[in-house]
C-alpha positions in Angstrom: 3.5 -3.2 10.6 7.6 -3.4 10.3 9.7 0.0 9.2 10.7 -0.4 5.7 14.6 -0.7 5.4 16.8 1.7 4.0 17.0 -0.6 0.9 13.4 -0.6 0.8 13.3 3.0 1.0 16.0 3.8 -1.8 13.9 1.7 -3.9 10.6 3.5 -3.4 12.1 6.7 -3.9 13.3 5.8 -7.2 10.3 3.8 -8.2 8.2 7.8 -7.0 11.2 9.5 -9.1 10.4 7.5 -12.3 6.6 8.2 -11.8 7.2 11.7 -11.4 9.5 11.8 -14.8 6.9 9.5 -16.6 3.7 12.3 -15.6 6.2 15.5 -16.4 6.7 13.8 -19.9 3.4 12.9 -20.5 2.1 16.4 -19.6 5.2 17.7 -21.6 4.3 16.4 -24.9 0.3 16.8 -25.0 -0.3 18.3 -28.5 -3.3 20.1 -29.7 -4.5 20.8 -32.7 -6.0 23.7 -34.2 -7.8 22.0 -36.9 -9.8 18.9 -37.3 -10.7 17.9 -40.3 -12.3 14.3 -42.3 -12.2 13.2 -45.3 -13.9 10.1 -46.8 -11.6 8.0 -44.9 -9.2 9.7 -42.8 -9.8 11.5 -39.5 -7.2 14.4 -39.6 -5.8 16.6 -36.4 -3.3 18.8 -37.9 -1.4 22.1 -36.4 -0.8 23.3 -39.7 -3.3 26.4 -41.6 -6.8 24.7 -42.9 -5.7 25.3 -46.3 -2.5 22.9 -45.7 -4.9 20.4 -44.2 -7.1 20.4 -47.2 -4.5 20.0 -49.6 -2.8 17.1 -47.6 -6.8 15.4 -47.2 -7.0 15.5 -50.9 -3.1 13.8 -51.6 -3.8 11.4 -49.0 -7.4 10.8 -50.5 -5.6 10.2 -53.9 -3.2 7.6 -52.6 -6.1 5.9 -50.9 -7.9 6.2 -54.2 -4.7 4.4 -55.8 -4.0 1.8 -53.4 -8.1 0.7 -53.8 -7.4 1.1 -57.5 -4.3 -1.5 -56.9 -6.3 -4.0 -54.7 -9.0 -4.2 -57.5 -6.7 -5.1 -59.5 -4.9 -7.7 -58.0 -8.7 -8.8 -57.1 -8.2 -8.0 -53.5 -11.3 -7.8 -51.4 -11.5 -4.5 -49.3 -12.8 -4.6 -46.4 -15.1 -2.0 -44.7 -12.8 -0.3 -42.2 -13.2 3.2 -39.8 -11.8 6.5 -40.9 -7.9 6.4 -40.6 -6.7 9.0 -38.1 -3.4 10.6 -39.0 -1.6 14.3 -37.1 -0.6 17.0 -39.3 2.2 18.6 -38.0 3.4 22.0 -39.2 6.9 21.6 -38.4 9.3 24.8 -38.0 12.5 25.3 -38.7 14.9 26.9 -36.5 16.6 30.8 -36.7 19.7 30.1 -39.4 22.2 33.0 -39.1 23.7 34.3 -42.7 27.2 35.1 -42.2 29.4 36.7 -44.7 32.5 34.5 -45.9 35.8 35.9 -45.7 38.0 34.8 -48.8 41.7 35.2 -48.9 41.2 36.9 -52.4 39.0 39.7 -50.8 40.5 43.1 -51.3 39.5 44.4 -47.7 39.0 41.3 -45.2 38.0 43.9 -42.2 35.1 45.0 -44.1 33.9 41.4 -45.0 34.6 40.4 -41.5 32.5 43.2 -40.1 29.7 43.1 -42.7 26.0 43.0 -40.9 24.8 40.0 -39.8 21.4 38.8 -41.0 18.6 36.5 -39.3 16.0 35.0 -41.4 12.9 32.4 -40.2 12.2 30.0 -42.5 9.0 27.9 -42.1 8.3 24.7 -43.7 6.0 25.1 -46.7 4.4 22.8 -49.7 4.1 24.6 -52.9 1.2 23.3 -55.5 4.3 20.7 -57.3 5.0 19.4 -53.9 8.6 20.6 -53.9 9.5 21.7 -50.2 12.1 24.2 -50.6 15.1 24.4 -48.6 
């Protein structure tokens, strides 16, 4: 057996480089979730609370509920099928800073400019009407 050249080398190393990325990203982005939950036809893994899970297994059970009431209609044969899987994920949003504004009609601009700062988390939530507030 021959020694591998110095271009044969170079392109083994990268070829082991990519690998390596590839595995860090895949072991990177596994996701778990904390609840599991079915419905009459959906399989769902979600990372939200169970009581957001429930609420999104019965919309999604609605719109399956109207897209079977659609396909009746347009005489549409529905075919048996397995449980549709679908992730749930609670989503965050990140730190926002409040700071005060400094107008140029502001009787004292030091004390505006020096006001305390203040941190709030906000986390994404669905209300009852569906509205997601902002």
């Amino acid at each position: 057996m021959r020694a591998l050249k110095a271009r044969e080398k170079r392109i083994l190393t990268y070829l082991a480089i990519l690998i390596a990325v590839l595995v860090w990203d895949s072991i990177r982005r596994h996701w778990v979730p904390k609840v599991v939950m079915e419905t009459d036809h959906y399989t769902i893994y979600s990372s939200a609370t169970m009581t957001q899970t429930r609420e999104i297994g019965q919309v999604a059970e609605i719109v399956y509920g109207g897209y079977r009431q659609l396909l009746d209609e347009l005489h549409q044969e529905i075919h048996p099928h397995p449980r549709l899987k679908s992730k749930l994920i609670q989503q965050v949003t990140p730190r926002i800073i409040l700071r005060p504004e400094v107008s140029e009609n502001s009787p004292d601009i030091t004390e505006n400019a020096t006001a305390r700062r203040v941190c709030y988390e906000c986390f994404f939530v669905i209300t009852s009407s569906g509205y997601v507030p902002r």
